[in-house]
N, CA and C atoms as a LAMMPS dump frame, in Angstrom:
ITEM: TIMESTEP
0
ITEM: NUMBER OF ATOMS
306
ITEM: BOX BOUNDS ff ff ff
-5.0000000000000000e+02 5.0000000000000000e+02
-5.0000000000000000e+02 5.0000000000000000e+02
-5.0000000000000000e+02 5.0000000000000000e+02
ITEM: ATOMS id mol type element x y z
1 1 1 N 438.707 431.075 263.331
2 1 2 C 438.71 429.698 263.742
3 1 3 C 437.284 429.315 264.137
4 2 1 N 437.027 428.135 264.011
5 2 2 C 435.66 427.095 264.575
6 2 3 C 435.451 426.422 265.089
7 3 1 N 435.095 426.281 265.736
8 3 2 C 434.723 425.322 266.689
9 3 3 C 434.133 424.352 266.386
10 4 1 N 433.698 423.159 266.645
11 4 2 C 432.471 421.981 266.523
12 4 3 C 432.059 421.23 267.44
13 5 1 N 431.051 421.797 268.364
14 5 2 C 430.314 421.083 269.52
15 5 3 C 430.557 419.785 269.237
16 6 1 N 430.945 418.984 269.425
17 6 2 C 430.247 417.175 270.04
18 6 3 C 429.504 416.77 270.827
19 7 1 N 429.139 417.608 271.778
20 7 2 C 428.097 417.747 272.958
21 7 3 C 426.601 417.817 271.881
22 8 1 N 425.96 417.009 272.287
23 8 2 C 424.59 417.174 271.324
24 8 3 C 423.746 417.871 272.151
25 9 1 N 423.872 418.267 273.566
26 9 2 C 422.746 418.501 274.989
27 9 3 C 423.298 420.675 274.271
28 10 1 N 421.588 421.05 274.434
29 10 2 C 421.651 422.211 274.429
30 10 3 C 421.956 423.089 275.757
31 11 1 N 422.908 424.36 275.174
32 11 2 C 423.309 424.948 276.447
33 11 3 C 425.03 424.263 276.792
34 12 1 N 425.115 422.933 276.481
35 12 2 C 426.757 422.746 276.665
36 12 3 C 427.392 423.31 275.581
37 13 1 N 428.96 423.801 276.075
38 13 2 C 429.747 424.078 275.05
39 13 3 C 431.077 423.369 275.152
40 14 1 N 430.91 422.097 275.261
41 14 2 C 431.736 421.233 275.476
42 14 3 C 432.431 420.49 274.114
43 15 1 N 433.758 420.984 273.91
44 15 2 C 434.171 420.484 272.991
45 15 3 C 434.808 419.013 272.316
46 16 1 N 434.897 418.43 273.658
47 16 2 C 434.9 417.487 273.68
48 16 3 C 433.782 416.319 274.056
49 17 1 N 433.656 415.025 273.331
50 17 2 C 432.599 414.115 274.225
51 17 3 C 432.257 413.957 275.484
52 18 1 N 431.016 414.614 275.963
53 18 2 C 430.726 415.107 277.152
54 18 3 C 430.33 414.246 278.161
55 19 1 N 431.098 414.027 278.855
56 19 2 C 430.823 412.673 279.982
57 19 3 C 429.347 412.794 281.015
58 20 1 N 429.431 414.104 281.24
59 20 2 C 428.181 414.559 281.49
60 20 3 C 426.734 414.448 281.184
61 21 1 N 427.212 414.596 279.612
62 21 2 C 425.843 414.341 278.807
63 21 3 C 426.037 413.458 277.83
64 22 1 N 425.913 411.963 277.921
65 22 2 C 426.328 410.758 276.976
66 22 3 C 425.455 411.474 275.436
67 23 1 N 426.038 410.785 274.802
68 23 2 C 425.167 410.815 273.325
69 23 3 C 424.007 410.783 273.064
70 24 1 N 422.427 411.185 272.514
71 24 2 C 421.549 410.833 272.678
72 24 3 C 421.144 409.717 271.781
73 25 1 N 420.987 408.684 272.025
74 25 2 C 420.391 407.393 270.823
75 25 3 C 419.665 408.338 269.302
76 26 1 N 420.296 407.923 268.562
77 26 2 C 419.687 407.916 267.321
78 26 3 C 418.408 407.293 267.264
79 27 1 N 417.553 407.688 266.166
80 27 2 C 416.112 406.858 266.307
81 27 3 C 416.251 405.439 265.237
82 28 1 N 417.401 405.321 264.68
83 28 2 C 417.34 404.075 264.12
84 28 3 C 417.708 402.896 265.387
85 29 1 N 418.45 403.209 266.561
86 29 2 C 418.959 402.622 267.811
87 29 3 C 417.35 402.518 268.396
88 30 1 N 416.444 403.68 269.024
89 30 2 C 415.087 402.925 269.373
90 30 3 C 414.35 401.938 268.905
91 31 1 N 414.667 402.226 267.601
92 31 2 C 413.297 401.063 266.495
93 31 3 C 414.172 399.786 267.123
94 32 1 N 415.253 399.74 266.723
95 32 2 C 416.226 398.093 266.769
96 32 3 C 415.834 397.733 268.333
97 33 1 N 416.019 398.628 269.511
98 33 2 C 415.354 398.536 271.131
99 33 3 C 414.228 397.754 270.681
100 34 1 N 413.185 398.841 270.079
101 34 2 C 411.796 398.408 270.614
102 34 3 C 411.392 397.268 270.224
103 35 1 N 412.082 396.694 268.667
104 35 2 C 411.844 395.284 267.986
105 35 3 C 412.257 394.17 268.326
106 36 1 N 413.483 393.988 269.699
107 36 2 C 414.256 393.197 270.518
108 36 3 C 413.736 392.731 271.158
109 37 1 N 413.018 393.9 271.854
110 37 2 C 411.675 392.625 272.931
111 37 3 C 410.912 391.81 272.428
112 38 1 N 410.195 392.35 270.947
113 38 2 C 409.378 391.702 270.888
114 38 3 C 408.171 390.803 271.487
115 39 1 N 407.731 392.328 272.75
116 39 2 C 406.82 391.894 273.305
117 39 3 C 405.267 392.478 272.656
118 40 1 N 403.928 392.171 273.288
119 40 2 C 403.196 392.714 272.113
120 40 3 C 402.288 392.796 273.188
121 41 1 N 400.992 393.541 272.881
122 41 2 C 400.045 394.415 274.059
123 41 3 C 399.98 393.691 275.327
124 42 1 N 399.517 392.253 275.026
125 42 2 C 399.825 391.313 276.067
126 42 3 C 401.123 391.149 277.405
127 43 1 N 402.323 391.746 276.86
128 43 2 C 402.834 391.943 277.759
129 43 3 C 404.141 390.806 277.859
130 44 1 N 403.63 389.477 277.213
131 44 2 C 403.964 388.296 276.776
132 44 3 C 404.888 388.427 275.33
133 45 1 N 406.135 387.397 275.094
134 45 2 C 406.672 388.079 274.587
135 45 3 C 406.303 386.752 273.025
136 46 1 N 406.575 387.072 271.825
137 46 2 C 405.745 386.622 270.913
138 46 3 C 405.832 385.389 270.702
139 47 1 N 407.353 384.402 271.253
140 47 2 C 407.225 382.891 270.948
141 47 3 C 406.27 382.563 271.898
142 48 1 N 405.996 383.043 273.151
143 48 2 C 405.097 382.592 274.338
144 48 3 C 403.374 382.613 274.023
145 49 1 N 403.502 383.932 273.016
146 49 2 C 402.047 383.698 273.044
147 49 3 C 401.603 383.202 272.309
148 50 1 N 402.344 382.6 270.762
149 50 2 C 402.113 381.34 269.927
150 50 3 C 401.927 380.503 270.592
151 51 1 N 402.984 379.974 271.52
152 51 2 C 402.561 378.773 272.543
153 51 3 C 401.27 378.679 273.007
154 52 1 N 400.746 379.917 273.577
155 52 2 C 399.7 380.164 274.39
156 52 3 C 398.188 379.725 273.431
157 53 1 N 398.667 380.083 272.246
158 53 2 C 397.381 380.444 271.735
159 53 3 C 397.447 378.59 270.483
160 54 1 N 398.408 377.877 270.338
161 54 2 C 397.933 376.932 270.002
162 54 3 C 397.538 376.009 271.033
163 55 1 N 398.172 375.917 272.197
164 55 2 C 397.823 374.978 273.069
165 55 3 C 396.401 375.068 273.56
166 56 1 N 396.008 376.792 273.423
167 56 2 C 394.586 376.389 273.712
168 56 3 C 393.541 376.33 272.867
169 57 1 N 393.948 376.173 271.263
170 57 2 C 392.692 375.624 270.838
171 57 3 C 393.246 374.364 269.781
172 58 1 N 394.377 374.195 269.96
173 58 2 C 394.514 372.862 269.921
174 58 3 C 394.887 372.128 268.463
175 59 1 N 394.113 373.059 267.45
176 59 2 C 393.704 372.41 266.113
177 59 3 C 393.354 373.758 265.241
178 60 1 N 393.165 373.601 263.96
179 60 2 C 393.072 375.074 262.946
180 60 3 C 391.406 375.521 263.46
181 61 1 N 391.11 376.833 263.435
182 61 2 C 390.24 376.655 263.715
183 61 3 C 388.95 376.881 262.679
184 62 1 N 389.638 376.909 261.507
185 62 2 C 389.114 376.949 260.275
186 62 3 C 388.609 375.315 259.769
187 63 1 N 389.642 374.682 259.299
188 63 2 C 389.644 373.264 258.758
189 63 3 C 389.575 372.213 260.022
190 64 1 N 390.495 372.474 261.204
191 64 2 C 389.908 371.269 261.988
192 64 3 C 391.267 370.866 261.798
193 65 1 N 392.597 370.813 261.009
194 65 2 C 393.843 370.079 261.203
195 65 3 C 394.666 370.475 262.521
196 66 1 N 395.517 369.527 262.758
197 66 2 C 396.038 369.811 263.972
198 66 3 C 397.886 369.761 263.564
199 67 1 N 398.196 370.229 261.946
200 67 2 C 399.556 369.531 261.542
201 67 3 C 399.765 371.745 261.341
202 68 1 N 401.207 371.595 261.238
203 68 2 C 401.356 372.826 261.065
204 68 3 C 400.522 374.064 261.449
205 69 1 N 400.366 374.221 262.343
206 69 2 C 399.601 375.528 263.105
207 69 3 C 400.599 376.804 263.526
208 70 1 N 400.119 377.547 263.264
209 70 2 C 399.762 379.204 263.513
210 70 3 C 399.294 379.986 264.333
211 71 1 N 400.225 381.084 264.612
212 71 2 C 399.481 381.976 265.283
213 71 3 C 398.725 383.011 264.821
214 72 1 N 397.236 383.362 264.302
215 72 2 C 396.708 383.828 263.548
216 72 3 C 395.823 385.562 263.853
217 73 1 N 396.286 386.796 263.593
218 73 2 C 395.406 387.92 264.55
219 73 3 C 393.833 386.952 263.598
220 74 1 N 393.09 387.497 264.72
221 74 2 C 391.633 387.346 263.92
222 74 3 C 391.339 388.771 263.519
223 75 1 N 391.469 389.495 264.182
224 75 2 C 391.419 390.971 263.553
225 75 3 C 392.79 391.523 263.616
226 76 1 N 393.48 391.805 261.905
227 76 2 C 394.574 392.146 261.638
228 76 3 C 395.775 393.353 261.879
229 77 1 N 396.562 393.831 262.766
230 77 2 C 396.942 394.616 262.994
231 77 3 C 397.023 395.621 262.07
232 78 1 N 397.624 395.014 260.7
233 78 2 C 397.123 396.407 260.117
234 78 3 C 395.952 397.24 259.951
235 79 1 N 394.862 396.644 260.97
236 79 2 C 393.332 396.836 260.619
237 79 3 C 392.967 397.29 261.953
238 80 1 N 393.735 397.144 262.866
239 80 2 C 393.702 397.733 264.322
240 80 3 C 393.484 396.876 265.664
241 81 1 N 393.799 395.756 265.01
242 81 2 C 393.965 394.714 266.039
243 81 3 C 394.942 394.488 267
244 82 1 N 394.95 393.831 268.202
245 82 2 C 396.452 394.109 268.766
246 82 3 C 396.151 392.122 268.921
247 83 1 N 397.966 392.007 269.913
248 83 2 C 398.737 391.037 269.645
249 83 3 C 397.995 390.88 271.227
250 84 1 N 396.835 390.128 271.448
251 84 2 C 396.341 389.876 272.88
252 84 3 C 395.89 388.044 272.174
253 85 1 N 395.67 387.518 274.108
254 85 2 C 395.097 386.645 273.299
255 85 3 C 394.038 386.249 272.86
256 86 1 N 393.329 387.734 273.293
257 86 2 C 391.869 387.21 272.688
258 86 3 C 391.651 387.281 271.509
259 87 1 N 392.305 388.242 270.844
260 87 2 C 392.196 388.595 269.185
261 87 3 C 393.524 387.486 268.463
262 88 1 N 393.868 386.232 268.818
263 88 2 C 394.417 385.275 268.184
264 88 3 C 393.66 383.726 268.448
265 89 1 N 394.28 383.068 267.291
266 89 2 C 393.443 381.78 266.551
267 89 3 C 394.677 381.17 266.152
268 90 1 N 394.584 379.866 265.813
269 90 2 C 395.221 378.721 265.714
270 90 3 C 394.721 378.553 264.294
271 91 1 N 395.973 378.552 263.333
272 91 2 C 395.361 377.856 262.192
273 91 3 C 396.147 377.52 261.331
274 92 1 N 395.729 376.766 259.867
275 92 2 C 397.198 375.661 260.037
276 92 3 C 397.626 376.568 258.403
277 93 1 N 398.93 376.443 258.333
278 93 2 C 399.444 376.691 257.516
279 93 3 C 398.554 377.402 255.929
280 94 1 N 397.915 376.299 255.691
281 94 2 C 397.664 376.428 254.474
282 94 3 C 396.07 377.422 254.658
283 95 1 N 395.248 376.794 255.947
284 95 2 C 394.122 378.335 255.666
285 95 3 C 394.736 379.7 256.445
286 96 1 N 395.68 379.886 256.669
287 96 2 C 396.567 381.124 257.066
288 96 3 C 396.731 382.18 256.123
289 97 1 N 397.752 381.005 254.985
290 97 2 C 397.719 381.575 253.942
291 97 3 C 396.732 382.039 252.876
292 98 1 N 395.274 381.467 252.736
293 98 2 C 394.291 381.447 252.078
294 98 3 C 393.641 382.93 252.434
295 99 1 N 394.001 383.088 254.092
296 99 2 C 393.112 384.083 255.053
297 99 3 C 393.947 385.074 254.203
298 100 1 N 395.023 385.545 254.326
299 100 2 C 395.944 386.821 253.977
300 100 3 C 396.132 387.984 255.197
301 101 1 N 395.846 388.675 255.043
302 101 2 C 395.71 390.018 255.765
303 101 3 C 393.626 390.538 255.935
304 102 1 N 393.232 389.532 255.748
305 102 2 C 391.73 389.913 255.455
306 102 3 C 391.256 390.264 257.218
């Protein structure tokens, strides 16, 4: 005969779901956690610091429009930038898109 732990905690031999030792989160359960906050180095959570960062410059800061604006990294996270507000810019739709990931 065999047995089959359900206890995932090493050292239990608890055959049943161990009240003791709850389940440990899967790592697809952290990623979904950590992407919920959606807070970013700032601390601030990401609709706030769009807010933050058009209200204070107001207008693109490329072209000068003030219609459809953006929250823009100036130096790109995939490039090692973080989500602060000093490394974001205001800019409008269309030179956003022009910018890319550059």
């Amino acid at each position: 005969m065999t047995y089959s732990l359900t206890c995932d905690r090493v050292g239990c031999v608890s055959l049943q779901p161990c009240a003791a030792h709850p389940p440990a989160p899967r790592q697809r359960d952290l990623a979904h956690e950590a992407s919920r906050s959606k807070a970013g180095a700032s601390g601030w959570r990401r609709s706030e610091l769009r807010t933050r960062v058009i209200a204070r410059d107001k207008r693109c800061m490329n072209c000068g429009s003030t219609e459809h604006l953006q929250a823009d990294h100036i130096i790109p996270v995939a490039h090692g930038g973080q989500t602060t507000l000093a490394n974001m810019q205001a800019l409008c739709a269309q030179c956003n898109a022009r910018k890319g990931g550059r």
